[in-house]
C-alpha positions as CSV (number, residue, x, y, z in Angstrom):
1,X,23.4,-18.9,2.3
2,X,20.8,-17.4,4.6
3,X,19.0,-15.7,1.7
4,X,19.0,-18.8,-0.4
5,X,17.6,-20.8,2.1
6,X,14.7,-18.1,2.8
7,X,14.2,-17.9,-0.8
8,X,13.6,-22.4,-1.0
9,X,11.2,-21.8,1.7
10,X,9.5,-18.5,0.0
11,X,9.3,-20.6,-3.5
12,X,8.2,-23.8,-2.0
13,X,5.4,-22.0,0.0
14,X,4.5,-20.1,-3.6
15,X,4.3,-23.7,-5.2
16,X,2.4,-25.5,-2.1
17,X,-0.2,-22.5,-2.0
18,X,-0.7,-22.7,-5.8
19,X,-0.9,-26.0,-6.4
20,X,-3.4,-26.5,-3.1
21,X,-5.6,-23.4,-4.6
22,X,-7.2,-19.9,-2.7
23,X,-9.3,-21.9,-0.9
24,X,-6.4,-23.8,1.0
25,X,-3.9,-20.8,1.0
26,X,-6.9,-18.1,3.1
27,X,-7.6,-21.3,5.5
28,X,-3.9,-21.4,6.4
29,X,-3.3,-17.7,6.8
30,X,-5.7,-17.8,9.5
31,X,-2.8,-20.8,11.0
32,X,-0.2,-18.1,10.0
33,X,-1.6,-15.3,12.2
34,X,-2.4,-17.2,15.2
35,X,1.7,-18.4,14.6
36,X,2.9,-14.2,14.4
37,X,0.4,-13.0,16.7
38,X,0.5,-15.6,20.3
39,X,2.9,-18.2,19.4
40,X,6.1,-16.4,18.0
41,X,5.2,-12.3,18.2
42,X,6.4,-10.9,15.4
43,X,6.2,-6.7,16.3
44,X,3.3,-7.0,18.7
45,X,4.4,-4.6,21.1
46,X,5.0,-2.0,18.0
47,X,1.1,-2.6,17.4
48,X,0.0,-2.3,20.6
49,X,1.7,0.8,21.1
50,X,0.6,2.1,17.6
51,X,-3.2,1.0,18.4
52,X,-2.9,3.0,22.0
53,X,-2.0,6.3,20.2
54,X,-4.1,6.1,17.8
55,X,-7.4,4.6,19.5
56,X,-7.4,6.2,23.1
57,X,-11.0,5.5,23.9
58,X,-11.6,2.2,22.4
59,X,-11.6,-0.6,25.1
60,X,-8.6,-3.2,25.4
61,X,-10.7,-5.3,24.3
62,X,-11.7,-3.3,21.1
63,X,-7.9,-2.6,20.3
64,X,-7.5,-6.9,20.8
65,X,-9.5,-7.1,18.3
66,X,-8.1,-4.6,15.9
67,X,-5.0,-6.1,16.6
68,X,-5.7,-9.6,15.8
69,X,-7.7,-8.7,12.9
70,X,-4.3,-6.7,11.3
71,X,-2.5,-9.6,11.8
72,X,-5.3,-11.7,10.0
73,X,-5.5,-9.1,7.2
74,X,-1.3,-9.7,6.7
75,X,-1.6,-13.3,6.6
76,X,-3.7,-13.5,4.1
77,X,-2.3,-11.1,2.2
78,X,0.8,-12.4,2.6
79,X,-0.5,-15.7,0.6
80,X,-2.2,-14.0,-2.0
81,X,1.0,-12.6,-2.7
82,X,2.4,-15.9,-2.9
83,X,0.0,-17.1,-5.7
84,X,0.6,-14.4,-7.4
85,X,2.5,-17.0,-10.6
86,X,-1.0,-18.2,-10.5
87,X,-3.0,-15.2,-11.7
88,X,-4.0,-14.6,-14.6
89,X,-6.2,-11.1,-15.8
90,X,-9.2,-12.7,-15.7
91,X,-8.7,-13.8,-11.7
92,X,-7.7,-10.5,-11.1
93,X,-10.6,-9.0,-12.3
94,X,-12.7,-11.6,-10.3
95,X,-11.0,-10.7,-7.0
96,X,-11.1,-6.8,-7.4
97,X,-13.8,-4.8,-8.4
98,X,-13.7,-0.8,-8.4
99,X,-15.7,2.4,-9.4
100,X,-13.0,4.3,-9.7
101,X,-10.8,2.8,-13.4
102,X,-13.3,5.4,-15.6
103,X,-11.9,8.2,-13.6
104,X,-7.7,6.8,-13.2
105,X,-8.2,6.7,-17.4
106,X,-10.1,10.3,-17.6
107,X,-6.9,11.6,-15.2
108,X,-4.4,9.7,-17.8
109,X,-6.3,11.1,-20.5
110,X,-5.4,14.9,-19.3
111,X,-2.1,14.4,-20.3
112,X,-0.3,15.7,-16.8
113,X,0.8,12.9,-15.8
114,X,-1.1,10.8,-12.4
115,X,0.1,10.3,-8.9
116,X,-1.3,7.2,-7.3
117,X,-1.3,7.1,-3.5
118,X,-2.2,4.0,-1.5
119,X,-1.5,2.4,1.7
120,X,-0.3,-0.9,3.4
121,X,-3.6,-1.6,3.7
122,X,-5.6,-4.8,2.4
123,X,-3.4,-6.5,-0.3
124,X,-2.1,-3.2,-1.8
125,X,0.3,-5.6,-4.0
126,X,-3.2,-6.2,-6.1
127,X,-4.1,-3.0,-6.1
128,X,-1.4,-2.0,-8.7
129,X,-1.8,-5.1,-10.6
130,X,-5.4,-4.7,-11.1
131,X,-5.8,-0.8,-11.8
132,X,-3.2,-1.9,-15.0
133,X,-5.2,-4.6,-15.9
134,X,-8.7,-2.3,-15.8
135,X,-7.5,0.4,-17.5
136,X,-4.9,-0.8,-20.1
137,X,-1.9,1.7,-18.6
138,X,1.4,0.7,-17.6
139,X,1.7,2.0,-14.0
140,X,5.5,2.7,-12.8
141,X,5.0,1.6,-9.7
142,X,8.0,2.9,-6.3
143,X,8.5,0.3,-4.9
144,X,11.1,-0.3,-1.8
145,X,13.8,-3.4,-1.9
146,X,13.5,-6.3,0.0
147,X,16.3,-7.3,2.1
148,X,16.5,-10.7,0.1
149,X,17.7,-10.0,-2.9
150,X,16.4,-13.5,-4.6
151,X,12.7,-12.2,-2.8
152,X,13.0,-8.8,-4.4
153,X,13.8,-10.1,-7.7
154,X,10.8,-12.6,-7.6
155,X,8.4,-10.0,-6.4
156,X,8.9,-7.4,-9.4
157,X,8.6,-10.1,-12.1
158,X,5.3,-10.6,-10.6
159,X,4.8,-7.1,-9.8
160,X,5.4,-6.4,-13.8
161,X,3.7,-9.6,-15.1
162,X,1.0,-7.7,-16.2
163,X,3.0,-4.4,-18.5
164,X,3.4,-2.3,-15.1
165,X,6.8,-1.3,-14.4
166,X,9.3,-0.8,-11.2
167,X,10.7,2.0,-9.9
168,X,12.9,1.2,-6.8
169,X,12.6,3.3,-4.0
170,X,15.6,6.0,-4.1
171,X,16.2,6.1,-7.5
172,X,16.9,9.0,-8.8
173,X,14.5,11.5,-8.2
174,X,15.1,12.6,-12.2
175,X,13.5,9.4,-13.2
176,X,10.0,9.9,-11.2
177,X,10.1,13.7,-12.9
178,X,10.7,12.4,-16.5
179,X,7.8,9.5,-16.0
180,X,5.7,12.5,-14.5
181,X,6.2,15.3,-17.4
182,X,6.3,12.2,-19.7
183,X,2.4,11.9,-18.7
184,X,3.1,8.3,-17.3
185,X,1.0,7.4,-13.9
186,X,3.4,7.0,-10.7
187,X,1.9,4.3,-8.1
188,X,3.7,4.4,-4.6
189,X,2.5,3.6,-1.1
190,X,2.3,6.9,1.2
191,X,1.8,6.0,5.2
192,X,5.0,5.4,6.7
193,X,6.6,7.5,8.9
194,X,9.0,10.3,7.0
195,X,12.4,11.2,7.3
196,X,13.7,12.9,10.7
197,X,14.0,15.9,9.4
198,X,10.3,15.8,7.3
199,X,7.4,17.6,7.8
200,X,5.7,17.3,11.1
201,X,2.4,16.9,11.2
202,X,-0.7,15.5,14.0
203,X,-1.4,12.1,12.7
204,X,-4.0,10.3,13.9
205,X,-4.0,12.1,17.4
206,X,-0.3,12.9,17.9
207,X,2.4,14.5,15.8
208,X,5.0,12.7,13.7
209,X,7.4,13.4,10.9
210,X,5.5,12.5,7.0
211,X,6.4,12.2,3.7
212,X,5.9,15.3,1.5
213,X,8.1,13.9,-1.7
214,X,4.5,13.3,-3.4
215,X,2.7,16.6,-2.8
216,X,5.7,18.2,-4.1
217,X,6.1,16.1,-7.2
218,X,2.3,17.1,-7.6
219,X,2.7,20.9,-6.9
220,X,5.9,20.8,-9.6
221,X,4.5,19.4,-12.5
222,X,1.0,19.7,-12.0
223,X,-0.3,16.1,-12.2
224,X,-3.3,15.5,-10.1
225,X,-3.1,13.1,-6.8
226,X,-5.3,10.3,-6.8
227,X,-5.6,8.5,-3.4
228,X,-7.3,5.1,-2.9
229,X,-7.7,1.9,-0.7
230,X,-8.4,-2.1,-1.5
231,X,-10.6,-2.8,1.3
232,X,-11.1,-6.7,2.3
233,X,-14.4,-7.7,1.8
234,X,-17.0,-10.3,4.0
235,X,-16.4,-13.0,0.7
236,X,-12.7,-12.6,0.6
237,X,-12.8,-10.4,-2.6
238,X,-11.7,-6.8,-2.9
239,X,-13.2,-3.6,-3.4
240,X,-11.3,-0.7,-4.9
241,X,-11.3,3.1,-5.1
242,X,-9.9,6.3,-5.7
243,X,-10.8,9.9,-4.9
244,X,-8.7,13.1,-6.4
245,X,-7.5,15.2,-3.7
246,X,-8.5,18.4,-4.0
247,X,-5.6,21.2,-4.8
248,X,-8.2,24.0,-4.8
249,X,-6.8,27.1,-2.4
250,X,-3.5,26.0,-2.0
251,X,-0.9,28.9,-0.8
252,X,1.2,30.7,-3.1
253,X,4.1,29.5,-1.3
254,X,5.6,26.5,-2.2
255,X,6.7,25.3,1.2
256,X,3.0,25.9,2.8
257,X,1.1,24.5,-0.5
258,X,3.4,20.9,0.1
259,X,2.5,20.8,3.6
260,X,-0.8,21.1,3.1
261,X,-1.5,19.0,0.1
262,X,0.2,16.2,2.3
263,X,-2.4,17.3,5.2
264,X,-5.0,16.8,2.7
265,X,-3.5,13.3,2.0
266,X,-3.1,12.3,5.4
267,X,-6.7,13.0,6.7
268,X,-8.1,10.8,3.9
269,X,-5.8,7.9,5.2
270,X,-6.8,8.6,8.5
271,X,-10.6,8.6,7.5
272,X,-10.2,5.0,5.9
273,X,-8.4,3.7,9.3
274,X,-11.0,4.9,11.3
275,X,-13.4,3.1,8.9
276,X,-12.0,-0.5,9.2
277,X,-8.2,-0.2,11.0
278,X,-7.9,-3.7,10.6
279,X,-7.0,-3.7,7.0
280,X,-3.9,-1.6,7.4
281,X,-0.4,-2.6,8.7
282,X,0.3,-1.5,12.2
283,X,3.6,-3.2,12.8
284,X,5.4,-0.1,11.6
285,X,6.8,2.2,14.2
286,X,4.9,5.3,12.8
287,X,4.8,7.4,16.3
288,X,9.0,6.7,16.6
289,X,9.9,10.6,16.1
């Protein structure tokens, strides 16, 4: 009963921000953040522990504002998601412009297969929506499960509304291999803390456990690994690119060559939140072991 009743209030929010248009939806997310942020905290304590790790020199007031400005960049990405019935390939290409699709296609193109890495940073949801639309390639996209099953299921018919396809998070490790050696482009989000017993590496200032599942999947089959951002911009539209990370003087050794191709990937997601940290997510516990 619980999950139906989340999932009347999810659609009716879907139909009240699509009917009432972007303009509407933004204006309210800025309602919707002020609600999370002072009114009922939703993981504020999380964030300001997150910001103190990873900002030790920046004033309070400095990490307030990163703070509030996360929270802002959620909301509204949290609406846009909830139009998403609405869009259509021509909005899409409207509210996302990027450099980068020439290159994504070129990658394809090589025939090894592509690893896209992103983070929960901007509205990374659009990201994979638009990079299909640009460049005409299906992306299988790893995603993780909601806990509302009704949710989930309307997420990734919107996620696939435009060809891509989705890959839940903890399928079968086979199935990313066979997309991979199949030369299909793999899309998942990479900045959340790793398993226990992952690779520990400094992050940000401090050590914690990462994820090395896509250096390895890189190293294994030899596709290249593109990582990129969606960055917010002043008009409310998006700006998005992609860089290849490098794979030039890896070790020999398997072990060391995953570790640091993911050390490689982490310092270019640690470049972009030093560049604007309040587009990314900080209500994850990324410091917790």
């Amino acid at each position: 009963m619980k999950n139906r009743l989340e999932y009347i209030l999810f659609r009716s929010l879907s139909r009240l921000f699509c009917f009432a248009g972007l303009g509407f939806a933004r204006k309210f997310s800025h309602v919707i953040a002020l609600l999370f942020y002072y009114v009922i905290p939703i993981r504020k304590s999380v964030v300001k522990k997150n910001l103190a790790i990873a900002f030790p020199d920046a004033s309070p007031e400095e990490r307030e504002r990163i703070a509030f400005g996360s929270y802002k960049s959620f909301a509204r990405s949290l609406v846009e998601i909830l139009m998403m019935p609405e869009l259509t390939e021509e909005s899409v290409k409207k509210l996302v412009a990027s450099d980068s699709v020439g290159m994504i296609r070129q990658k394809f193109e090589e025939g090894k297969g592509v690893i896209l890495l992103t983070a929960h940073y901007g509205n990374w949801e659009y990201s994979a929506l638009a990079i299909g639309i640009y460049t005409g390639i299906p992306l299988y996209v790893v995603t993780k499960s909601q806990r509302n099953p009704f949710v989930n299921d309307w997420m990734n018919r919107y996620r696939a509304k435009f060809g891509n396809v989705i890959v839940p998070l903890g399928a079968s490790i086979k199935l990313v291999f066979k997309q991979l050696y199949d030369k299909k482009v793999i899309a998942m989000v990479a900045d959340q803390r790793g398993p226990s017993d992952g690779i520990k590496m400094d992050f940000m200032g401090r050590e914690t456990r990462v994820y090395a599942g896509p250096a390895s999947l890189s190293i294994k089959t030899g596709a290249p690994i593109l990582m990129g951002f969606i960055e917010r911009q002043p008009d409310d539209s998006y700006r998005m690119e992609f860089q290849e990370i490098s794979k030039e003087g890896l070790p020999e050794n398997f072990d060391a060559a995953t570790a640091e191709l993911t050390r490689r990937h982490i310092s270019i997601l640690e470049d972009q939140l030093r560049k604007k940290p309040e587009d990314w997510l900080w209500m994850h516990n990324r410091w917790k072991y």
